[in-house]
C-alpha positions in Angstrom: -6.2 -64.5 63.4 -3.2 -64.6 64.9 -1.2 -65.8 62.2 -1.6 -62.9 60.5 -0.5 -60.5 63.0 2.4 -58.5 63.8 4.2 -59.4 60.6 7.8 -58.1 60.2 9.9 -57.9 57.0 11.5 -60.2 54.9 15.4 -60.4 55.6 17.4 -58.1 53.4 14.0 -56.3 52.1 13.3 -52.4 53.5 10.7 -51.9 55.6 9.4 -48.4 53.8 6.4 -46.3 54.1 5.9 -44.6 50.8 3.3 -42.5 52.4 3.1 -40.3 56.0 1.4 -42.2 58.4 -1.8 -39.7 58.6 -2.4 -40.7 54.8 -2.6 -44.3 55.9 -6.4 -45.6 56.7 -5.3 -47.7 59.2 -3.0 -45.3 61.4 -5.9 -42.6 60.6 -8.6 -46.0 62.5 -5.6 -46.9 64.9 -5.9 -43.1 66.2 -9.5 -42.6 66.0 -10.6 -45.9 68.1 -7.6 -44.7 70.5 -9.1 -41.6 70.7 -12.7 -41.6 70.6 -14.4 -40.1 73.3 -12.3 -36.9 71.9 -13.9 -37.3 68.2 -17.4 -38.2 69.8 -17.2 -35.1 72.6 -17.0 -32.0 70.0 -20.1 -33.5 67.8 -22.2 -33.9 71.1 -21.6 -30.3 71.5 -22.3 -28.9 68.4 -25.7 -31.6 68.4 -26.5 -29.6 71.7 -25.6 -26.1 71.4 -27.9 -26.5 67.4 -31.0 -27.7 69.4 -30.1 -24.5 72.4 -30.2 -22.4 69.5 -33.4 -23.7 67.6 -34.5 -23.6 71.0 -33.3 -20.1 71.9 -33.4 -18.1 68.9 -37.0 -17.5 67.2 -37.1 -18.6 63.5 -37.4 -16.2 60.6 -39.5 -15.7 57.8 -38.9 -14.1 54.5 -41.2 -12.8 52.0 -40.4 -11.6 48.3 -41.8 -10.0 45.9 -40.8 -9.0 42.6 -41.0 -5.4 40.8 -40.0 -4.6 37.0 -38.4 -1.0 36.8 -38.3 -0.4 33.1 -36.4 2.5 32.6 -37.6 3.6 29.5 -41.7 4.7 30.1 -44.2 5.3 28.6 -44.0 8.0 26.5 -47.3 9.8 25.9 -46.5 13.1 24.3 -43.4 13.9 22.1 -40.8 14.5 25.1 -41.1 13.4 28.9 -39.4 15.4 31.6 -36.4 13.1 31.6 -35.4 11.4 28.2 -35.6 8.1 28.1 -31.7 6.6 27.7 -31.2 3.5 25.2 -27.6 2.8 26.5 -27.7 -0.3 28.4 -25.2 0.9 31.0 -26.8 4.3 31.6 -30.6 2.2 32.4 -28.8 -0.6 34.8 -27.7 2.7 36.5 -31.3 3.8 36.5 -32.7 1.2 38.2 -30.0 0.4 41.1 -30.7 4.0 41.6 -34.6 3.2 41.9 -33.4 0.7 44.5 -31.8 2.6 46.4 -35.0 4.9 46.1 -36.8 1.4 47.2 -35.2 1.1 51.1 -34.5 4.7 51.2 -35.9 6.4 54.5 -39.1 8.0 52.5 -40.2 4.9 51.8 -39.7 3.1 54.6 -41.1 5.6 56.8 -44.1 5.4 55.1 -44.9 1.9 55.6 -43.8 2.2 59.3 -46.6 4.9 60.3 -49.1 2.4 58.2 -48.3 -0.5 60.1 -47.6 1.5 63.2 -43.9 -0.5 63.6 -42.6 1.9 66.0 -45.6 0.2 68.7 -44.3 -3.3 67.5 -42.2 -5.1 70.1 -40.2 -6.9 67.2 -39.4 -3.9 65.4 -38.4 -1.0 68.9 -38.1 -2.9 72.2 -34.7 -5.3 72.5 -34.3 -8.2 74.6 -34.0 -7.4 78.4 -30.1 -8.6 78.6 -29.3 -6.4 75.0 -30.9 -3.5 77.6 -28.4 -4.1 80.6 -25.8 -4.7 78.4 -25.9 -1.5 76.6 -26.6 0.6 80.1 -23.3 -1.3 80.9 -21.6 -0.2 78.1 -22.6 3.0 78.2 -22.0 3.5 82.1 -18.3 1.9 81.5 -17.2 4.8 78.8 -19.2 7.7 81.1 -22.4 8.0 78.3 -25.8 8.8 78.9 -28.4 7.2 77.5 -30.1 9.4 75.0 -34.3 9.3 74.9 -34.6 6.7 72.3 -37.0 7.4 69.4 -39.4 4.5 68.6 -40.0 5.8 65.2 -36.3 6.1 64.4 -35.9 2.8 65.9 -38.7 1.0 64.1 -37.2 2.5 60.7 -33.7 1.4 61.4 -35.0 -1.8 62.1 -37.5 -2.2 59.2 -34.1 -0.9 57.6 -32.3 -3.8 58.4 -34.7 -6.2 57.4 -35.3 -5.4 54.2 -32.7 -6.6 51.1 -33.4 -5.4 47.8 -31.5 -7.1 44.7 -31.4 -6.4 41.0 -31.6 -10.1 39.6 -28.6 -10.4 36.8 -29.4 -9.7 33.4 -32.5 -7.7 33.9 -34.5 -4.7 35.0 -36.4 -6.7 37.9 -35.6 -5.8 41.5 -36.2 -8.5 43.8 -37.2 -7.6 47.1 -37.5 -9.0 50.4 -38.7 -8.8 54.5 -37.9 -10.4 57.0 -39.8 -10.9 60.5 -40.6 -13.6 63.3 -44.2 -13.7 61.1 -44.8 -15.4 57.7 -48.2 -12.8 57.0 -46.3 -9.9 58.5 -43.4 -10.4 56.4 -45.8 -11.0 53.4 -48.3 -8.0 53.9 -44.7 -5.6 54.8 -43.0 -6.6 51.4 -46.2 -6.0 49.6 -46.6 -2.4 51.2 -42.7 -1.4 50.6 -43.6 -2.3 46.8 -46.5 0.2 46.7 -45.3 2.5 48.7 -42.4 3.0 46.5 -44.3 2.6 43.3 -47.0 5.3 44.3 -43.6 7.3 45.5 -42.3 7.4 42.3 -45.4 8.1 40.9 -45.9 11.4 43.2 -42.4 12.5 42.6 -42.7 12.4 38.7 -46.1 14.4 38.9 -44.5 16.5 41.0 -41.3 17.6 39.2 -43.4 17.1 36.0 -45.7 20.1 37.9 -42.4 21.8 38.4 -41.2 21.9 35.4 -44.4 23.3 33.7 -44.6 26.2 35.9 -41.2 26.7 35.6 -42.2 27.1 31.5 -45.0 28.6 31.9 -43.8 31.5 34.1 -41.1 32.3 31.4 -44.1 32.3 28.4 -45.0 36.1 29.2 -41.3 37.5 28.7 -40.7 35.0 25.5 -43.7 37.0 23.8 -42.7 40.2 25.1 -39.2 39.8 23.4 -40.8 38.5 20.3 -42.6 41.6 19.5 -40.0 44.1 20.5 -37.8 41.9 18.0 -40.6 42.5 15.5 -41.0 45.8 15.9 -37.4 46.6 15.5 -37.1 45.0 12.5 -40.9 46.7 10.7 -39.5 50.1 11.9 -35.9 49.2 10.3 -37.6 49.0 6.7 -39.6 51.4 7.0 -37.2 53.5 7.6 -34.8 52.3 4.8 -37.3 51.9 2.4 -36.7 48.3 2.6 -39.9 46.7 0.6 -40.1 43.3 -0.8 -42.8 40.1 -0.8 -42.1 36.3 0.9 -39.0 37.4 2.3 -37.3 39.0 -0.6 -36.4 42.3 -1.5 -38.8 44.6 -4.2 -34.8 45.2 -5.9 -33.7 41.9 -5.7 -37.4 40.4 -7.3 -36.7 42.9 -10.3 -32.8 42.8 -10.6 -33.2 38.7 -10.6 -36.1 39.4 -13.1 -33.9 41.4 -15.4 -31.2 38.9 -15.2 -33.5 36.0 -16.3 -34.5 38.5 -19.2 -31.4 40.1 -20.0 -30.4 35.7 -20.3 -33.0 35.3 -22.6 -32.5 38.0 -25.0 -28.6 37.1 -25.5 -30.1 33.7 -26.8 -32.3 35.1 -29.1 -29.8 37.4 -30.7 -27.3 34.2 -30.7 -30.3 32.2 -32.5 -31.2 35.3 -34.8 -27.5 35.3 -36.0 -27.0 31.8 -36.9 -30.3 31.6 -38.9 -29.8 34.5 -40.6 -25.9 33.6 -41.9 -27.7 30.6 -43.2 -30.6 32.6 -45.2 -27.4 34.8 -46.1 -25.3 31.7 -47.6 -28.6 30.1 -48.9 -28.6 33.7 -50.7 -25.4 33.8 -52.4 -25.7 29.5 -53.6 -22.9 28.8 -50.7 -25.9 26.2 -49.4 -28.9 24.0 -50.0 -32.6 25.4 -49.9 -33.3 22.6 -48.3 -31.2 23.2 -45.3 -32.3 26.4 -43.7 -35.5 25.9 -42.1 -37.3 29.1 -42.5 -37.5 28.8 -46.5 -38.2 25.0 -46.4 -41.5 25.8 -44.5 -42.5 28.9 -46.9 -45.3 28.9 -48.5 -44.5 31.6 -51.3 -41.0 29.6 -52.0 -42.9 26.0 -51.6 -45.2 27.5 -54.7 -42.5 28.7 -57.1 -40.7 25.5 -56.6 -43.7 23.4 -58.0 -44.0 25.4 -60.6 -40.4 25.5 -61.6 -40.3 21.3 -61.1 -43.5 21.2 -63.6 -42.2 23.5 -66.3 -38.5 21.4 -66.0 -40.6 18.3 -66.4 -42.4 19.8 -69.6 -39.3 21.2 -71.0 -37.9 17.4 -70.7 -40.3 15.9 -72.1 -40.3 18.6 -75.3 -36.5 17.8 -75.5 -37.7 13.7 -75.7 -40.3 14.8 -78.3 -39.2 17.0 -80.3 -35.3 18.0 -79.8 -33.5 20.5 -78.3 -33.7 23.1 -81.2 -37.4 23.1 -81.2 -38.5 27.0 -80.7 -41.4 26.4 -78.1 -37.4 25.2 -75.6 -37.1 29.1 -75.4 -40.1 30.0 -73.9 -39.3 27.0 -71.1 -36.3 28.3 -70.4 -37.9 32.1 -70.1 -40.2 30.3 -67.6 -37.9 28.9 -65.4 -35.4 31.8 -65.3 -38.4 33.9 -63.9 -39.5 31.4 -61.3 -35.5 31.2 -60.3 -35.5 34.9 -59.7 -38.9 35.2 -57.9 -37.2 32.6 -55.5 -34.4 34.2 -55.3 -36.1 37.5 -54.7 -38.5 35.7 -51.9 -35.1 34.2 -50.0 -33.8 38.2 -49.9 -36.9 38.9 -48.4 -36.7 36.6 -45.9 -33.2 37.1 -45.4 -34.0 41.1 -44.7 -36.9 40.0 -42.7 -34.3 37.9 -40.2 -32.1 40.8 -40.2 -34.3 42.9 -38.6 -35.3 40.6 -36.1 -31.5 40.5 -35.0 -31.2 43.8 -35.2 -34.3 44.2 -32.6 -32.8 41.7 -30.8 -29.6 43.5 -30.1 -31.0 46.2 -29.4 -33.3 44.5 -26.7 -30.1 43.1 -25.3 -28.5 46.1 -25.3 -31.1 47.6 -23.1 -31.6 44.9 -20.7 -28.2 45.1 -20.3 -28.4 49.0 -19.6 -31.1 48.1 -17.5 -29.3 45.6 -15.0 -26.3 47.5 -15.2 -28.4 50.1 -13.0 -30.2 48.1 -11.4 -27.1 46.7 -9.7 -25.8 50.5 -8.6 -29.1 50.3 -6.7 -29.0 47.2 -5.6 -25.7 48.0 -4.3 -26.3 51.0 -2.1 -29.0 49.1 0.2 -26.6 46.0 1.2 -25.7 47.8 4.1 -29.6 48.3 5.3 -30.1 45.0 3.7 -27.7 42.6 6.0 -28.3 44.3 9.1 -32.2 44.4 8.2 -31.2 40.1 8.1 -29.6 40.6 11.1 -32.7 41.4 12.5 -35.3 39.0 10.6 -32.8 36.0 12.6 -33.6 37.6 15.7 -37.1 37.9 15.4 -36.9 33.9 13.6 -35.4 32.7 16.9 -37.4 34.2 19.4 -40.5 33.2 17.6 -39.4 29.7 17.4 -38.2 29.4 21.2 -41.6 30.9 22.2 -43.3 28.7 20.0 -41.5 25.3 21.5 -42.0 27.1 25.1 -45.9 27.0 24.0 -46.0 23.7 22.9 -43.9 22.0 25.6 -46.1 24.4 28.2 -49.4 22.7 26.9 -47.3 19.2 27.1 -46.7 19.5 30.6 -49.8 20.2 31.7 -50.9 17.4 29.8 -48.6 14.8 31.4 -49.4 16.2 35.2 -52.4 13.6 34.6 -51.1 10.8 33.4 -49.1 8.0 35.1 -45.9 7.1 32.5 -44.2 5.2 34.8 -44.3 1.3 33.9 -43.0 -0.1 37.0 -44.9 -2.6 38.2 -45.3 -5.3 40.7 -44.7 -8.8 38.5 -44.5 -11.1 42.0 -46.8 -10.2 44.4 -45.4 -11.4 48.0 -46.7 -14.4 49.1 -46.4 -16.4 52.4 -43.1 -17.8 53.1 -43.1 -21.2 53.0 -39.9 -22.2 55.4 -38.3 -20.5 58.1 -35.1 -18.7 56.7 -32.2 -20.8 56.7 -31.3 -24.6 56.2 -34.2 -27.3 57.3 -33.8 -28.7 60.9 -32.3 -32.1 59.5 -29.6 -30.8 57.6 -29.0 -28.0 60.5 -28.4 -31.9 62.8 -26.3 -32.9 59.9 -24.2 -30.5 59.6 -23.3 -30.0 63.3 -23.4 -33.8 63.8 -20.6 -33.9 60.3 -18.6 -30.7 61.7 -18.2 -32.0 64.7 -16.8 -35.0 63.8 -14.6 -33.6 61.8 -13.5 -31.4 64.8 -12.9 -34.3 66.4 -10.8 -36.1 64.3 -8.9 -33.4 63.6 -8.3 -33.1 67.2 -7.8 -36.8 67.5 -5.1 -36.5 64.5 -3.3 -33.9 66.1 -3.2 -35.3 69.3 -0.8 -38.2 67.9 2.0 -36.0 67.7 0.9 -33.5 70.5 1.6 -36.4 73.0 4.5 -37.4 71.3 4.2 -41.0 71.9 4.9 -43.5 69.1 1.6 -45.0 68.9 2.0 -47.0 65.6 4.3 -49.2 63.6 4.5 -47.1 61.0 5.2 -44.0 62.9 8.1 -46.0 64.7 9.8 -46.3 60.9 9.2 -42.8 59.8 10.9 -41.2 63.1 13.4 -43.2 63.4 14.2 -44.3 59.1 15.0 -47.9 60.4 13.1 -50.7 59.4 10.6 -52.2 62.5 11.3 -56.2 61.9 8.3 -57.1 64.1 5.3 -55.4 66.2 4.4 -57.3 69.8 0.8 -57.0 71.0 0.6 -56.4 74.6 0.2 -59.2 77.2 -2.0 -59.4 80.1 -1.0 -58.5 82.9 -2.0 -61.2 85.0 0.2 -63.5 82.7 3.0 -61.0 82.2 3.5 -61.0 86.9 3.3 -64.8 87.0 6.0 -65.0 84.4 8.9 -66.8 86.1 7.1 -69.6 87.7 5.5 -71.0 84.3 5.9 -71.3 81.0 7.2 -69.1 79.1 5.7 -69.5 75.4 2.2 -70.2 74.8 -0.2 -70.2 72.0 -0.7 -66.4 71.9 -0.8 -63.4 70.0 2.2 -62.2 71.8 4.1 -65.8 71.5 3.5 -66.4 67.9 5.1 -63.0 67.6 7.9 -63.5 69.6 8.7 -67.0 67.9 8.3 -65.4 64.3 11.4 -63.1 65.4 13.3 -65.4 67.0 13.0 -67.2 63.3 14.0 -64.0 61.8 16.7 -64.0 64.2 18.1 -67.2 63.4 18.1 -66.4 59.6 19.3 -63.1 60.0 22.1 -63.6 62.9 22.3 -67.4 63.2 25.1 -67.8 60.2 27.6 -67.5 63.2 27.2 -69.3 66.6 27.1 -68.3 69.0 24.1 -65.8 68.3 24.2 -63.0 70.5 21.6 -60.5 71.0 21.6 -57.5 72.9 17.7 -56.3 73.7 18.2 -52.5 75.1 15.6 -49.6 74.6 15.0 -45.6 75.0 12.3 -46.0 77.9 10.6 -49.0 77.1 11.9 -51.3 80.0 9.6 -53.6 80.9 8.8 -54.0 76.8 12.6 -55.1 76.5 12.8 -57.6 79.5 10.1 -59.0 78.6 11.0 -59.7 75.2 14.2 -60.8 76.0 12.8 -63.3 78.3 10.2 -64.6 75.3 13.1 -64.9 72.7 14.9 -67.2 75.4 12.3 -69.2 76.3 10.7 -69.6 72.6 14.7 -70.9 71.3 14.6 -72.8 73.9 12.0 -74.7 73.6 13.4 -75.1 69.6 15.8 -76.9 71.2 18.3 -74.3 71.3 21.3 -73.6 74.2 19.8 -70.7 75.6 21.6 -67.7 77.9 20.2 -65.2 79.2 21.8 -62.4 80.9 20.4 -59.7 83.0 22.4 -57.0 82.7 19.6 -53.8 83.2 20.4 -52.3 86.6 16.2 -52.8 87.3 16.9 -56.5 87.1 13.3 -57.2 86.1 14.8 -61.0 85.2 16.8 -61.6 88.1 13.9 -60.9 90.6 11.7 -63.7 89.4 14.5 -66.4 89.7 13.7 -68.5 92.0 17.0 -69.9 93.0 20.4 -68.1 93.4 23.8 -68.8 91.6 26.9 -70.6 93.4 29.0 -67.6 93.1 28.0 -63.6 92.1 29.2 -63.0 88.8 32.1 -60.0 90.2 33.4 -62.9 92.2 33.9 -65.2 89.3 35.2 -61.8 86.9 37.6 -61.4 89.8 38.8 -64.6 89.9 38.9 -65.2 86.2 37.5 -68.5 86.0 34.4 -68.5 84.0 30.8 -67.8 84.5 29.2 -71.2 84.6 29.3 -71.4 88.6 27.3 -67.6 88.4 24.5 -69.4 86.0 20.6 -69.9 87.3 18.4 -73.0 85.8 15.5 -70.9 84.6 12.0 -72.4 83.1 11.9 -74.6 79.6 16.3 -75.2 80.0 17.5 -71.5 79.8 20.4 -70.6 81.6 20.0 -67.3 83.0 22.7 -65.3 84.2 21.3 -62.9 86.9 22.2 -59.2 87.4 25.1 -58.0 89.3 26.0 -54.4 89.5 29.2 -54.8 91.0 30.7 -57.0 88.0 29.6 -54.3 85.7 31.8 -51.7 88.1 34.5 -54.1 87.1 34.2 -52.6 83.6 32.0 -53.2 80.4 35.3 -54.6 78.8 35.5 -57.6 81.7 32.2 -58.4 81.5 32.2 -58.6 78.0 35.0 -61.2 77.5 34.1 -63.2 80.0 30.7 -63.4 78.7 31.5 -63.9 75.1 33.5 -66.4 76.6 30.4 -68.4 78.3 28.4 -67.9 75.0 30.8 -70.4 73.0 29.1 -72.7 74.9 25.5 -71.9 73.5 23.6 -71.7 70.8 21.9 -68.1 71.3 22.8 -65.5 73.9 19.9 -62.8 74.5 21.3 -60.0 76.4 18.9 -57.6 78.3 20.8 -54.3 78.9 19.8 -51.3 80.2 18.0 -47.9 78.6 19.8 -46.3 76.1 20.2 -42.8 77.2 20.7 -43.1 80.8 22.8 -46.2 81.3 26.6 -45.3 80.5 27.0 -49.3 81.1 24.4 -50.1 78.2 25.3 -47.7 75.8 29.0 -49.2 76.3 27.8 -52.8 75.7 25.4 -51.4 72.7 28.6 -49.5 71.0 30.7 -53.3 71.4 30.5 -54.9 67.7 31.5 -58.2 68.9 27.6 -58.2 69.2 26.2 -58.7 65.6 23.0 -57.8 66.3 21.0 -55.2 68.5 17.3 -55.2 69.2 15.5 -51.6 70.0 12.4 -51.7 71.3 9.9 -49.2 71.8 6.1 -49.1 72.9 3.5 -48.1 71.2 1.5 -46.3 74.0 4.7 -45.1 76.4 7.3 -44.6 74.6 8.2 -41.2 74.0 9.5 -39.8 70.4 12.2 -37.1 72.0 13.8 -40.3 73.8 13.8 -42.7 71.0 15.5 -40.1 68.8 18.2 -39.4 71.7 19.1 -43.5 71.9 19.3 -43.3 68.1 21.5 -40.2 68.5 23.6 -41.9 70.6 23.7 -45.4 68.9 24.5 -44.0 65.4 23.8 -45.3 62.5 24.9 -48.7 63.1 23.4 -51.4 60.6 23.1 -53.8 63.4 20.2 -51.6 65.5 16.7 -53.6 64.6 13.4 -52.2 65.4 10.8 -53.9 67.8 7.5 -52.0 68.4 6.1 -53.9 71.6 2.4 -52.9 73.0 0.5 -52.6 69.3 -2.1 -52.6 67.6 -3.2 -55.5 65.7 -2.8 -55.0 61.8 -5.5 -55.9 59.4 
């Protein structure tokens, strides 16, 4: 709707832009519906040259399949050839070792004579034009072509077609072909997997076979050493007399023999001479009968003792009975006197007995002692013979036990040549691809359709500033950091020819526009009257004359004393008047007497004064007065001067500050940016210069 187009700024408010223009979704629209065969063109050509190449270039298919490579075996018998390795780090080596074992040439080979590749035109003969360029190629640097190999050439292509992975966090190995065929990448995956698994298989038999002869050839000169070792050592004793039983020495059985004995004894003449200094102190009263136990257990003492307890008992009871001076006491005490002494007598007995026990028991001691004594004189002269006869048992141990591990791991290996302890196995068969390799033909479309419009709006958004035209409102402020007070659509051009013989404000886009300034203007500008108004640009000329002519004709018709004065060198005013002036303007400057007689009638009551280049050779100064002069007489005065930047004349008039206010106006589609910012340049920073943006773009 018109009445909400080409809006300027309140008076005495900025017109900023917070933001660059690109960030703006309505600059960023403004540029793309300027510009769209250039953001259409690039995704028509990526839309084409996706269906050349789905056209062109035959799909592919990949096939996987899936193998487990567990490094640790199967292990039959005690040891396998290579020991299997816990460490995490040491086994994820392991197996990227089996994959490169997996696309290494043996393999591959292998599955190219099976499927006889190197006859296969996918796999040996290139395209005709890969042909002529590579005799060109090799023609240019002076080459000749080597005979090619189809086998070499098959393999180095199978080579290239084949990816092998080791999926994170595990022992499986994924691996994968890829050909023109779904079945012939499915059946050449499957036979890379058992080729390499019945590889692998073949190579462990075969250092497993290795390594047995390897032991078994060394089996002959083990024993051979072992029995010279052994009879080295047999002719050693012999020949020191060197006898002895389970590995010991006859000298050291009976010198440890004697020692044990020679132990013995010493405690039995230790036990012999504690008892008998108790029979002894028994002997002399120094200590209880009751506390040595040879006499407690006698018999002969045990006797005595009962009868000396029964005649004590009778003599008591003859005390109780009859008194203690009774004659039959005596004979008691007779009685027990004797039985005292017969115990005493038995105790001596005893006492002698013991003492010849420790007596013999010394005496054993002493001899044992005698005896080990010389024993250890013997002992001593064979530890000589003795160590280096050791010396020679730990040869002979060694040997033996080498030979006897070379035996048993002999017998192991040529167990374990027959038996498969490899557990690598195929966990994913391959299987028929079920797509082509890459994305599906819609989102291929996609893609190129979504790339190449953002190719082309890139290009369309950096052809804004690579033509270095204005091209928006917004723009206009941020190049030249002075508010735009109003945007102009552009006119027609029928309408904007026929100018000077109608009307000059109508119900349009443009008019409404014009009149909103002209308000603006007024409220601005109008606190003084006369208003004057110079309208001057960097390039934009017919943009200024134009609007110069609008702002006249729409005071005009608000009742206003209008002037209008042509003073642009292109006179794009004066040459649709109509009717010519009782005297030039120079003529009246030169004869000082005012313009009025120099003033045309133009359309809707505007006087127009028409241009004359001679008055302005008078001087800028002249002309001035005289026309500042002739504006007391008006209302509003809208000057149209010429281009800032090549007019001396204009750029005089702009730099006058008798003229309060000073409209720039630049187009949107033909104004350059390098010129405005010369006219700006050249102007200054002068608060009077108000933006005008004629030619735009509507506004939403």
């Amino acid at each position: 709707m018109p009445s909400r187009l080409f809006v300027g700024t309140e008076p005495g408010k900025p017109d900023a832009t917070p933001e660059p223009w690109f960030l703006d979704p309505r600059e960023i629209g403004r540029a793309l519906r300027a510009r769209w065969p250039l953001v259409v063109a690039p995704a028509v050509l990526l839309v084409v040259a996706a269906v050349a190449w789905l056209a062109l270039v035959p799909p592919l298919y990949a096939a996987v399949t899936q193998i487990l490579i567990d490094p640790r075996g199967i292990q039959v018998v005690k040891d396998g050839v290579t020991p299997a390795d816990q460490a995490s780090d040491a086994s994820l080596l392991l197996v990227d070792s089996q994959i490169r074992v997996l696309v290494s040439d043996d393999v591959l080979r292998q599955v190219v004579s099976r499927f006889k590749l190197d006859q296969d035109p996918d796999f040996v003969r290139p395209s005709p034009l890969l042909e002529r360029l590579k005799g060109s190629l090799a023609a240019l640097l002076g080459a000749s072509g080597a005979p090619s190999d189809d086998t070499l050439t098959a393999l180095r292509s199978l080579r290239e077609r084949t990816v092998a992975r080791r999926l994170e966090r595990s022992f499986v190995v994924e691996l994968a072909v890829t050909t023109d065929a779904r079945q012939k990448s499915a059946d050449l995956a499957q036979a890379i997997a058992e080729t390499y698994l019945a590889t692998v298989s073949q190579a462990q038999a075969q250092v497993t076979r290795k390594a047995g002869e390897a032991v078994a050839s060394r089996l002959g000169e083990l024993q051979d050493d072992l029995r010279a070792a052994e009879d080295k050592a047999q002719r050693f004793r012999a020949a020191n007399n060197l006898v002895g039983t389970r590995g010991q020495l006859v000298s050291e059985q009976a010198l440890t023999q004697l020692n044990q004995q020679l132990g013995a004894a010493r405690a039995r003449a230790g036990e012999l001479r504690g008892r008998l200094a108790q029979i002894e102190a028994v002997a002399n009263g120094r200590a209880d009968l009751n506390s040595v136990t040879e006499i407690v257990q006698s018999t002969t003492i045990a006797q005595l003792r009962s009868q000396l307890a029964q005649i004590e008992a009778a003599r008591a009871d003859t005390i109780s009975q009859l008194g203690p001076r009774h004659p039959t006491l005596r004979t008691g005490e007779l009685q027990v006197q004797t039985l005292r002494n017969d115990i005493n007598s038995e105790i001596r007995r005893i006492a002698a007995a013991t003492r010849n026990d420790y007596r013999s028991a010394l005496a054993n001691e002493a001899s044992l002692a005698a005896t080990l004594e010389s024993r250890k004189k013997e002992a001593l002269s064979v530890d000589k013979s003795f160590v280096r006869l050791r010396e020679l048992e730990r040869q002979v141990e060694a040997s033996r036990a080498v030979y006897e591990s070379f035996l048993v791991r002999a017998r192991e290996l040529q167990e374990q040549q027959r038996l498969d302890t490899s557990t690598s196995r195929i966990i994913s068969p391959a299987s028929l691809p079920e797509r082509r390799l890459g994305p599906p033909i819609p989102v291929i479309f996609a893609a190129a359709s979504a790339a190449g419009l953002g190719i082309g709006v890139a290009l369309a958004l950096l052809a804004v500033p690579a033509t270095g035209r204005i091209g928006s409102r917004r723009r206009l402020q941020q190049i030249a950091g002075v508010p735009v007070i109003a945007a102009l659509p552009a006119q027609a051009r029928a309408r904007t020819r026929s100018r000077g013989a109608e009307a000059l404000r109508a119900d349009t886009a443009y008019d409404v526009a014009v009149a909103r300034l002209g308000s603006r203007l007024q409220r601005d500008f109008g606190a003084a009257r006369p208003t004057l108004v110079l309208v001057t640009s960097a390039d934009d000329r017919a943009g200024k004359s134009e609007l110069a002519r609008s702002l006249a004709a729409s005071a005009a018709l608000d009742g206003q004393r209008v002037l209008l004065v042509d003073a642009d060198p292109e006179a794009m005013i004066s040459r649709d008047l109509r009717a010519a002036a009782k005297r030039g303007v120079a003529e009246v400057l030169r004869a000082q007497s005012g313009l009025g007689d120099a003033l045309v009638d133009g359309p809707t009551g505007v006087k127009i004064l028409p241009f004359d280049d001679a008055a302005l050779s008078l001087g800028t100064a002249a002309y001035s007065g005289a026309l500042l002069t002739t504006a007391a007489s008006f209302n509003t005065v809208f000057v149209d001067i010429g281009l800032i930047g090549t007019d001396i004349a204009a750029e005089r008039l702009a730099q006058d500050q008798r003229f309060p206010a000073l409209l720039l106006t630049a187009s949107a589609t033909r104004s350059a940016v390098s010129r405005l910012r010369r006219a700006l340049d050249a102007i200054g920073r002068d608060p009077r210069v108000q933006l005008v943006i004629t030619e735009a773009e509507a506004e939403a």
